[in-house]
PASEBA-1860 file (N, C-alpha, C; in nm, 3 decimals):
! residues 121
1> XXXXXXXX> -0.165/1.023/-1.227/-0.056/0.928/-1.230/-0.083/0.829/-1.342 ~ -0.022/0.812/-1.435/0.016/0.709/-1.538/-0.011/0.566/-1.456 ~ -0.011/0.467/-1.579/-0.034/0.322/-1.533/0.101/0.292/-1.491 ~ 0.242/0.350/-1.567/0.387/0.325/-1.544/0.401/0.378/-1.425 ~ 0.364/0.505/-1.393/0.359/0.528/-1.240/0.339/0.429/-1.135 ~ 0.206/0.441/-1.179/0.125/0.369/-1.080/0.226/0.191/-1.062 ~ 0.257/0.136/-1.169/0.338/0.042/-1.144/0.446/0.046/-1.047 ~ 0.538/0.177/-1.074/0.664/0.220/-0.962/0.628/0.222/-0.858
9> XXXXXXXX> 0.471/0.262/-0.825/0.427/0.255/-0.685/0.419/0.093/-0.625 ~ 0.356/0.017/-0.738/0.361/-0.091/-0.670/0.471/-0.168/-0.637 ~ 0.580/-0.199/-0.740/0.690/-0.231/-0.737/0.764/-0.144/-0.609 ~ 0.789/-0.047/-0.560/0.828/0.001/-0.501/0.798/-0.022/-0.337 ~ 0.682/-0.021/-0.342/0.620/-0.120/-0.190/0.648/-0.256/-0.197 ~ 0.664/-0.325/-0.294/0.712/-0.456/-0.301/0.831/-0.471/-0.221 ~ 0.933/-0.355/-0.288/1.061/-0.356/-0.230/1.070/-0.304/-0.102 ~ 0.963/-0.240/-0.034/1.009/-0.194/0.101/0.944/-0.278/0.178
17> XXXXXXXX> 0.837/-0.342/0.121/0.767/-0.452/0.238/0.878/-0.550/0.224 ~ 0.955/-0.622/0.117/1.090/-0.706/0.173/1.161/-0.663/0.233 ~ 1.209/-0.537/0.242/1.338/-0.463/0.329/1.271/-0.490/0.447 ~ 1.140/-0.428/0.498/1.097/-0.453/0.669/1.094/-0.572/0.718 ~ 1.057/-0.697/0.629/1.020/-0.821/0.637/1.173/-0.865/0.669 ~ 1.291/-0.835/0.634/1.401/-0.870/0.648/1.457/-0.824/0.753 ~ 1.397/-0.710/0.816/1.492/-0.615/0.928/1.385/-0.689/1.011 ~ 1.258/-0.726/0.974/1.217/-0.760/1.122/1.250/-0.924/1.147
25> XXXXXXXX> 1.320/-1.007/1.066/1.365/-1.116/1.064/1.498/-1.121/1.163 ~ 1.576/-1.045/1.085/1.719/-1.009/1.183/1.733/-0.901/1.334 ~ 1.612/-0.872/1.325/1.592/-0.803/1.477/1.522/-0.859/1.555 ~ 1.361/-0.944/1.538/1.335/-0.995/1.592/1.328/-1.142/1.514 ~ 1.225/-1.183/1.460/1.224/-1.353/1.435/1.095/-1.381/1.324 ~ 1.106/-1.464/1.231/0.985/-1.496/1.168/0.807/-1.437/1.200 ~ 0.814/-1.446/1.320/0.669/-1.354/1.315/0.671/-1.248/1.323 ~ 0.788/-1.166/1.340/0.747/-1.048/1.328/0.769/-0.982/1.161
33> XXXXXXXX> 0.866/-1.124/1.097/0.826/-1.093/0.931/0.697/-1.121/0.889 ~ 0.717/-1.186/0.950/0.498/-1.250/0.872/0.415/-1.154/0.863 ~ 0.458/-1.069/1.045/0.381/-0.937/1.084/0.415/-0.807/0.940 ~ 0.549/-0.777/0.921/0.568/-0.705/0.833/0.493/-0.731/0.716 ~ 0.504/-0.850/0.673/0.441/-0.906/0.528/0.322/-0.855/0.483 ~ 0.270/-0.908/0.631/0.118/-0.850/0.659/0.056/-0.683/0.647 ~ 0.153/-0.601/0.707/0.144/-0.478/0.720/0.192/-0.387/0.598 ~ 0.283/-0.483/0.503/0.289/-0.399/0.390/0.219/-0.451/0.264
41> XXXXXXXX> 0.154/-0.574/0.305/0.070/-0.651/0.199/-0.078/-0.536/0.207 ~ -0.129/-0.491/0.297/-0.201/-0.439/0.317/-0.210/-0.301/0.242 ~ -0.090/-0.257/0.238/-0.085/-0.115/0.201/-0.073/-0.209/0.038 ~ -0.024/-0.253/0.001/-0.039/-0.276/-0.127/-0.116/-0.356/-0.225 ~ -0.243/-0.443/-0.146/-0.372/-0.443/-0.131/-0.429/-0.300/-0.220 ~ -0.445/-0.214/-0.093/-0.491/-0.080/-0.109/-0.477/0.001/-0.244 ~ -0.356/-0.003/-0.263/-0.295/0.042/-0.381/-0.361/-0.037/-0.539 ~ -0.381/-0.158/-0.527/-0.409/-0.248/-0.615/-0.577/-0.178/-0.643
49> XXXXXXXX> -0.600/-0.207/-0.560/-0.765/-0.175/-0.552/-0.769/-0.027/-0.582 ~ -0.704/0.070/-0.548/-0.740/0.245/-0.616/-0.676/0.216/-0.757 ~ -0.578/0.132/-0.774/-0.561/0.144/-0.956/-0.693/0.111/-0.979 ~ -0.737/-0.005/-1.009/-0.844/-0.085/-1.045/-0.976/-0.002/-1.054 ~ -1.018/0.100/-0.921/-1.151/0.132/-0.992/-1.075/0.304/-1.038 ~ -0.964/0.366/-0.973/-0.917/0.508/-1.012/-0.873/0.522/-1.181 ~ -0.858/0.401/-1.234/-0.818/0.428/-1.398/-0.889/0.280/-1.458 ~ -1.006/0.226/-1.411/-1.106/0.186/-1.484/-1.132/0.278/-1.646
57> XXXXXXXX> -1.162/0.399/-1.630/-1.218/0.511/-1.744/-1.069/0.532/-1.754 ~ -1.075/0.558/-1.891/-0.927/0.634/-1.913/-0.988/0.776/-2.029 ~ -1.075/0.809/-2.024/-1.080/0.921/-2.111/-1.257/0.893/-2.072 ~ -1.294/1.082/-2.004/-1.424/1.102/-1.920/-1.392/1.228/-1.892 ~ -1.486/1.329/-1.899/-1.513/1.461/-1.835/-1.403/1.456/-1.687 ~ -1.315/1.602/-1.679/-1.289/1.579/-1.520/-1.361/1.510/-1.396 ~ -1.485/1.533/-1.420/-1.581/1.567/-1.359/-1.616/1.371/-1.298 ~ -1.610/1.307/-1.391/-1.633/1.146/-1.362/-1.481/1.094/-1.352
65> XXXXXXXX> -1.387/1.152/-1.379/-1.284/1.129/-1.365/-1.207/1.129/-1.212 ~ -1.286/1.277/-1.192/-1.260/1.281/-1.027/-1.334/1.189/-0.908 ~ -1.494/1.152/-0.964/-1.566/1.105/-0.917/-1.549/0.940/-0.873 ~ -1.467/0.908/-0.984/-1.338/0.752/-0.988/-1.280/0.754/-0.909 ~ -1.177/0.888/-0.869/-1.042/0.852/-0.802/-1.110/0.862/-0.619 ~ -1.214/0.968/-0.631/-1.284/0.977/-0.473/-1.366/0.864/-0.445 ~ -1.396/0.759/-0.538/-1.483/0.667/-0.474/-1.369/0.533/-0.523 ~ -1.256/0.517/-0.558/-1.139/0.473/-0.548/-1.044/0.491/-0.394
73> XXXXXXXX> -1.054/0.606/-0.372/-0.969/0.660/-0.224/-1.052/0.580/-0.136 ~ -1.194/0.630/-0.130/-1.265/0.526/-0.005/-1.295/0.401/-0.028 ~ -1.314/0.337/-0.173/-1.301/0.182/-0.098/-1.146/0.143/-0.077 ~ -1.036/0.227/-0.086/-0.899/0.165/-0.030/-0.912/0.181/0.104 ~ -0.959/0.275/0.165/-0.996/0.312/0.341/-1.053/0.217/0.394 ~ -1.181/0.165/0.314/-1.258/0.087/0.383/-1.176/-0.074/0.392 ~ -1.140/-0.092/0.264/-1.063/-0.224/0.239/-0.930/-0.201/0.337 ~ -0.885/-0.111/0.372/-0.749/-0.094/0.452/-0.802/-0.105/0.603
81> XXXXXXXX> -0.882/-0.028/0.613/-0.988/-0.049/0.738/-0.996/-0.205/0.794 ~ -1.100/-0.253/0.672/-1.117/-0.425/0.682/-0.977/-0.516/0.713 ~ -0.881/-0.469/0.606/-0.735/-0.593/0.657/-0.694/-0.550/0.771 ~ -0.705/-0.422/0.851/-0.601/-0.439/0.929/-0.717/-0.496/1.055 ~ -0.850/-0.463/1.018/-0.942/-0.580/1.163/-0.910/-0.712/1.111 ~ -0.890/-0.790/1.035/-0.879/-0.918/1.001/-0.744/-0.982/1.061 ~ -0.627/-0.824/1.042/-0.467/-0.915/1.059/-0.508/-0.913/1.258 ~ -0.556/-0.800/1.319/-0.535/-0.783/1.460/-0.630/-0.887/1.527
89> XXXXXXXX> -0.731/-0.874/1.471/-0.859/-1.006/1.536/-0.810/-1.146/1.469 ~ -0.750/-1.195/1.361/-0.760/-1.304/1.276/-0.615/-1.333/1.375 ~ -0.502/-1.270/1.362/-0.370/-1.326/1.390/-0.349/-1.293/1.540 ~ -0.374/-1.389/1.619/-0.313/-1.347/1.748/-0.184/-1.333/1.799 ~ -0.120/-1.267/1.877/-0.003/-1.241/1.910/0.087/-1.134/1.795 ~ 0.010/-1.107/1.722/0.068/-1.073/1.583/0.177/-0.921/1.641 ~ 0.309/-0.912/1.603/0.366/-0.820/1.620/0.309/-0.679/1.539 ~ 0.231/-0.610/1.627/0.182/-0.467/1.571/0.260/-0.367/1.537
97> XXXXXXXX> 0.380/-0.390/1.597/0.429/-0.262/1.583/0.485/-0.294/1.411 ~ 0.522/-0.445/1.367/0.563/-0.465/1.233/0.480/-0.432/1.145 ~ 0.357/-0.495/1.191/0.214/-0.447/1.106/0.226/-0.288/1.053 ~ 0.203/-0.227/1.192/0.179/-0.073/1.105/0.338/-0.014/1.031 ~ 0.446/-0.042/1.135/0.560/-0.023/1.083/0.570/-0.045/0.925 ~ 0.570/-0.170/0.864/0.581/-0.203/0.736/0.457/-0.139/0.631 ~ 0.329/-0.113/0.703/0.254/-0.037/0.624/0.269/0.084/0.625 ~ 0.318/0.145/0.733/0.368/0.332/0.704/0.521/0.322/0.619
105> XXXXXXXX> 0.578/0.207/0.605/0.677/0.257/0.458/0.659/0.221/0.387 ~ 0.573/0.105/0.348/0.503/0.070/0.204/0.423/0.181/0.139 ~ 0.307/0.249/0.235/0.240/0.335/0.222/0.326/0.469/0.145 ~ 0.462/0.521/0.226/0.534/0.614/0.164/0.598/0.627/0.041 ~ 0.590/0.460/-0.040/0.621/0.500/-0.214/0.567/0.596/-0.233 ~ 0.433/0.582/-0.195/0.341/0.738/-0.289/0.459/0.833/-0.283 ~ 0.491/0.887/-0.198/0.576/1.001/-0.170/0.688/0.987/-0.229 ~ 0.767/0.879/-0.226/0.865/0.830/-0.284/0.861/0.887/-0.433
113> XXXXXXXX> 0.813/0.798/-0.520/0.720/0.813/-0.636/0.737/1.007/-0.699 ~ 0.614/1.018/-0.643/0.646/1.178/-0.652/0.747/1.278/-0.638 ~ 0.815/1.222/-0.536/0.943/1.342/-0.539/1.024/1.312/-0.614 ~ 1.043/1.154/-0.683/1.146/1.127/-0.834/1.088/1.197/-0.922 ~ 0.932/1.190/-0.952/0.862/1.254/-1.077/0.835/1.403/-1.047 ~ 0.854/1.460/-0.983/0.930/1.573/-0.961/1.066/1.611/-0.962 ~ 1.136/1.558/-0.928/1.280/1.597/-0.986/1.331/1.541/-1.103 ~ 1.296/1.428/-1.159/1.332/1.370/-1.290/1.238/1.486/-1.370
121> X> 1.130/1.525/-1.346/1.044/1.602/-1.449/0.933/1.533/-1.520
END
């Protein structure tokens, strides 16, 4: 994935963590946007951090190239790991279901992403 990619990804969770943050405003009430905020800030956290060490090198043998993006994937696990013990232990009462809700469609730009750069070409 390109750095322009990789941007659409971020921009793109931007825009769906406001869409949840807004539906969970008008369905339920301010904390459960905060909760969303939270749950898609997280996924895009994650994202921030696999750019950062996954295209550190921009020209390297496959071989260290791959070795970037696999030790890129797990500190986003571990760091995704870490926020979501921080939002559930740190924020009490915190609406969970917004939490993961807003991070399983932030999370789905990836997918998003790809099936445009697959059909655009």
């Amino acid at each position: 994935m390109k750095s322009t990619k990789a941007g659409s990804v971020i921009a793109l969770q931007l825009v769906l963590t406001t869409i949840m943050s807004l539906l969970a405003l008008v369905l339920s009430d301010g904390f459960a946007a905060l909760s969303a905020v939270m749950g898609g800030g997280i996924a895009i956290l994650g994202a921030l951090l696999y750019i950062k060490v996954a295209y550190r090198t921009k020209f390297a043998s496959p071989q260290v190239l791959m070795r970037a993006h696999f030790r890129a994937e797990m500190l986003k696990m571990f760091a995704t790991a870490l926020l979501f013990a921080v939002v559930f232990i740190g924020f009490k009462g915190v609406a969970a279901g917004w939490v993961i809700g807003s991070f399983a469609v932030a999370t789905a730009a990836y997918w998003l992403v790809l099936v445009s750069i697959r059909k655009n070409g």
